[in-house]
Every structure is written in structure tokens, then in C-alpha cells.
C-alpha angles and dihedrals in degrees: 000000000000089000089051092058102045081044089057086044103062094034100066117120094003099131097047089044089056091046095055091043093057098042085057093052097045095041084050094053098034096066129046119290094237104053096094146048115246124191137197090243084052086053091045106052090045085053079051086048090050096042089050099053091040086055086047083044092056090042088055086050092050098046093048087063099054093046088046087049093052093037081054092052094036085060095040083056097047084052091061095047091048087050085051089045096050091052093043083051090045091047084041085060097045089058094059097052083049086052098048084044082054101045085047087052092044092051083055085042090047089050095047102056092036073058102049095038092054084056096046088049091053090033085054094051104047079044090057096052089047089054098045075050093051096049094050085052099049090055091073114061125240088253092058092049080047100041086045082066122115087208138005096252089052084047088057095046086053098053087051098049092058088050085051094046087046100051093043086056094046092057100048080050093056088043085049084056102041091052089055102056086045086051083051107038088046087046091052092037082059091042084056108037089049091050086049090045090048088054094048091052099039084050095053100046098048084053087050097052097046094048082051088053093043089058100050090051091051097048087041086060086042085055102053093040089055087044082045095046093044093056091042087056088051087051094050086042087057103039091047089053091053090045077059106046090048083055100055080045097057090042090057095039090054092044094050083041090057097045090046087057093043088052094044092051088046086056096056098050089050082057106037090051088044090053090048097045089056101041078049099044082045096047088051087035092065083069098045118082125220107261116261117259089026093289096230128142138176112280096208130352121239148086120331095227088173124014128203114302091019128121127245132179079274115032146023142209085036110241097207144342120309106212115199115215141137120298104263089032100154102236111199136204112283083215148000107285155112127298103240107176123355108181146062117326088219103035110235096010106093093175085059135116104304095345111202111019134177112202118197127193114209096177139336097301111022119085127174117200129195133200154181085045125171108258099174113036101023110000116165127304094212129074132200105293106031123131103223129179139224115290092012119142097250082163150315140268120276152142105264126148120344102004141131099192136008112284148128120251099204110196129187126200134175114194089359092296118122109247138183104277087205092070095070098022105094 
């Protein structure tokens, strides 16, 4: 049962590991690729996992060989000891035609000395009355039968008939005896064919049974290597659907790895062209003077819903002026600038903060931004880097980000800091 505990070994845990391993792929693949955070270690851990349950996979294996390689010489041993069985049973079989040979011998055994006692009963007592005869006869003397004659001739014939009396019962005494010793000698040959015959029947049956206990034994250790394989298979089974699901884990994991680094990377060229396009609008912007009366127009034309300082569903206080107007409304520039930044303010997330923005350096110090623009119908015709003028289309009203109806928030900042838009909007 060396294989049973090793089995039991390797097995332990396997169907809640399975089942973890399941739920994380399926929690992994069930919800957006990009709502959580994957490292390398996390990737990692679950490679070591994988590795783990395909090592305790290889040892199942293992060990079902080896249970599939006993079970095969456990059955070519129970095949021996049938083959045994089936020739005890067979000799087992023989003995008892010899037996029934035996007992048909021992009825005609059994006839002939009831016969031959029966003679010598009826031999033994004629015998008896010759002999009380003769031994009235012998008490009177051969001279006396002689001198009982009437003549010498009939004394002579009287002498020879008891010879021949005498001899006659002689011999019936011998064959009585003779008859005995056959009685005998047939009586002790059965004794001792029937005790044969009762060895060779008790042998046989206790190899029989032996050979019957012997088989049972070894189904009864068949049976336990096929139960023992079959677990061992279940355990493979199981071992090889975890190997899987980890798998699938890693798989999900790598790919959310790779679009997190992707976004990641997105991120920083956003930023690293949005950086570049200011340093370059303020270095252009140190040349170009702040146009006279101010230079500021109206970006869009519509009704002020929040005005600066305000508080809206999603903001307060309120960083600049919120303009209702129709979806695909043109906003302009306030000013003549540089395009800074034209995108959305959380790449990829278009329902997110401000959504699509336009941000537009004046000088060295002044900035407009404006937000809740239009990016799929209409999204903005400048790009970082752009010199645009007053009163120039720079995008178009939509319902981007945190918003409950299309507007424009229109926001101005000098040094980076929010101020009021109606100090500079005629």
C-alpha cells in the first residue's frame, strides 16, 4: 500500500486547489482587464503554482504506473494459481471416478466374501459334524474296524474307505482354510484401497481449497490495485485541470500585465508630448505679447448654468464657468495661443474627470482650459503644439467625463492657479 499512501500524498488539497484556481481565473476574466494592479512576483508565484501541481501531476502519473504495472502481475499471478485450481479440481475429479471404481469394486468385494463366508459357514459346519464322526471313529482302533469284518477283503475295504474319509476331510479342512485367508486377504486389499481412496480425496480437497483461498486473496489485491488506479487516474485528471486553470490564470494575469504596461507607457508619452508642447508654446510664448485690450473673446455662446465659485454635482467650489449649449456647438479659442494638451484627461476613460480637454497657453502665465468636449463625432481639430487664434474652432460641445448635460466648462488660470474667466471675457 506504498503506492496508496504516496497517492494520498500528492493528492491532498487537490480539489480545493482546483477550486481556487478556477474562481481566479474566472474572477480574472469576469471583470475588465484593467481594474486591478499585476506584478511580476504575482506572476511569478502563480509560474511556482503551476510548476507545483505539474511536479505532484508527474508523481500521480508515476505512481499510476506503477499501480497499473503491479495490478498487471497480480493478474498474471492469479492466472497461475487458477490454472493450479482448475487441475486440483480436475485431480479432485479423477479421484472421485477412482472412488466410485473402488466402491463398485467394494459392493462385488462385499458379495464375494458375504459369499464365501456363507460357504465357509456351511463348509465349517459339515466339517464339524465329520470331525465329531471322526472322532467317534478314531476311538475304536484299526484292528477293531478289521477284526469287525466279516471277511478280510471287506476289512480292507474298510481300512480304505476311512483313508479315504480322512483324506476327504483333510482336505475340506485345507479349502476352509483357504477360503478364510482369501476372505481375509480381499477384506484387508478394500481396508486398504478405501483409506488410499480417503487421502487422495481429503488431498485434494485441502489443495483445492487452498488454491480457492489463494484466488480470492489474490482478486481481493486486483481489486484493490484497479480501486487504487482508479483513484490515482482521478488524481491525474485533477491535477492535470488545475495545471490548466493556472494556466488560464497565468495567461490573464500576462495579458493584463502587458496592457498595464502599454498603458503605462501610453500614459508617459501623453505626458511626455504634453510637457514638450508647453515648454515649447512658453518658450514661443516669451516673444508673443499679450494682445492689446486684453484679447479675449467668448468661447461658445450659450447659457451660464455655474459660474465661477459655484457648486455643481461635481465640483465645488466651481473653477470656471459651465456654458450650456447643443451637442456639436463649435467652441473657439478665448485668445491667440498655443495648443498645450488636446485629448482625454484619463487616457482611455472617456467617462472620466473632465473627459476630452483642450488646454490652451496665452503667455507665459495665462492658460484656458476647456472641457466636456465631443471625441467621436466631432473631437477636436488642434493638436499639442498648434498656434491658434481668437475666435478660432479648437472643438465642439459634448458629454464627456463627469457631466449631466452638454456644456462647456470653460476654466482660466494664470500661473496654474483657477481664476474667474469673467475678469478677462468682455
Amino acid at each position: 500500500m506504498r503506492g496508496s499512501g504516496l497517492r494520498r500524498a500528492h493528492g491532498l488539497g487537490r480539489r480545493s486547489l482546483l477550486a481556487a484556481a478556477l474562481a481566479a481565473g474566472g474572477v480574472a476574466l469576469a471583470r475588465p482587464l484593467l481594474v486591478r494592479s499585476v506584478t511580476e512576483d504575482e506572476i511569478r508565484q502563480a509560474e511556482a503554482e503551476k510548476q507545483r501541481v505539474e511536479q505532484q501531476q508527474r508523481n500521480a502519473e508515476a505512481i499510476l504506473s506503477a499501480t497499473q504495472t503491479r495490478e498487471g502481475t497480480l493478474q498474471r499471478q492469479l492466472a497461475v494459481i487458477d490454472t493450479a485450481r482448475y487441475a486440483a479440481v480436475e485431480r479432485l475429479r479423477q479421484v472421485q471416478r477412482e472412488l466410485e471404481t473402488v466402491q463398485l469394486e467394494v459392493l462385488d468385494i462385499t458379495s464375494s466374501v458375504d459369499g464365501l463366508n456363507r460357504t465357509l459357514a456351511t463348509d465349517t459346519h459339515a466339517i464339524e459334524r465329520k470331525v465329531r464322526s471322526l472322532y467317534l471313529v478314531s476311538r475304536q482302533s484299526t484292528l477293531e474296524t478289521v477284526v469287525a469284518a466279516r471277511s478280510f477283503a471287506e476289512a480292507l475295504d474298510r481300512v480304505a474307505a476311512l483313508k479315504r474319509v480322512l483324506a476327504r476331510d483333510l482336505a475340506g479342512i485345507d479349502a476352509l482354510r483357504s477360503g478364510r485367508r482369501a476372505v481375509q486377504l480381499r477384506t484387508a486389499d478394500l481396508s486398504i484401497r478405501l483409506d488410499r481412496i480417503d487421502a487422495l480425496r481429503a488431498g485434494a480437497t485441502a489443495i483445492e481449497a487452498e488454491l480457492a483461498k489463494r484466488a480470492e486473496e489474490q482478486k481481493d489485491l486486483v481489486f484493490a490495485a484497479q480501486r487504487e488506479g482508479a483513484e490515482v487516474a482521478k488524481d491525474v485528471t485533477a491535477f492535470e485541470a488545475e495545471s490548466a486553470a493556472i494556466g488560464w490564470r497565468i495567461a490573464v494575469l500576462r495579458e493584463i500585465r502587458v496592457r498595464e504596461i502599454a498603458a503605462v507607457e501610453a500614459r508617459r508619452r501623453i505626458l511626455e508630448q504634453r510637457r514638450l508642447s508647453a515648454d515649447l508654446a512658453r518658450g514661443l510664448l516669451r516673444s508673443v505679447p499679450v494682445a492689446a485690450s486684453g484679447g479675449y473673446v467668448w468661447p461658445l455662446f450659450g447659457r451660464i448654468t455655474t459660474y465661477f465659485g459655484g457648486c455643481t454635482f461635481g465640483q465645488c467650489p466651481h473653477l470656471g464657468l459651465d456654458i450650456a449649449a447643443p451637442e456639436g456647438s463649435p467652441v473657439v479659442a478665448a485668445s491667440d495661443g498655443v495648443v498645450l494638451a488636446a485629448g482625454l484627461v484619463v487616457p482611455g476613460n472617456r467617462r472620466g474627470s473632465y473627459g476630452m480637454i483642450v488646454v490652451i497657453s496665452h503667455s507665459a502665465a495665462e492658460e484656458t482650459l476647456y472641457a466636456h468636449l465631443d471625441d467621436l463625432r466631432l473631437p477636436p481639430p488642434v493638436a499639442p503644439g498648434e498656434f491658434v487664434s481668437a475666435g478660432q474652432v479648437i472643438g465642439y460641445v459634448g458629454m464627456t467625463g463627469w457631466t449631466s448635460g452638454p456644456h462647456l466648462h470653460f476654466e482660466y488660470r494664470v500661473k496654474g492657479v483657477p481664476m474667474n474667466p469673467g475678469n478677462v471675457l468682455p
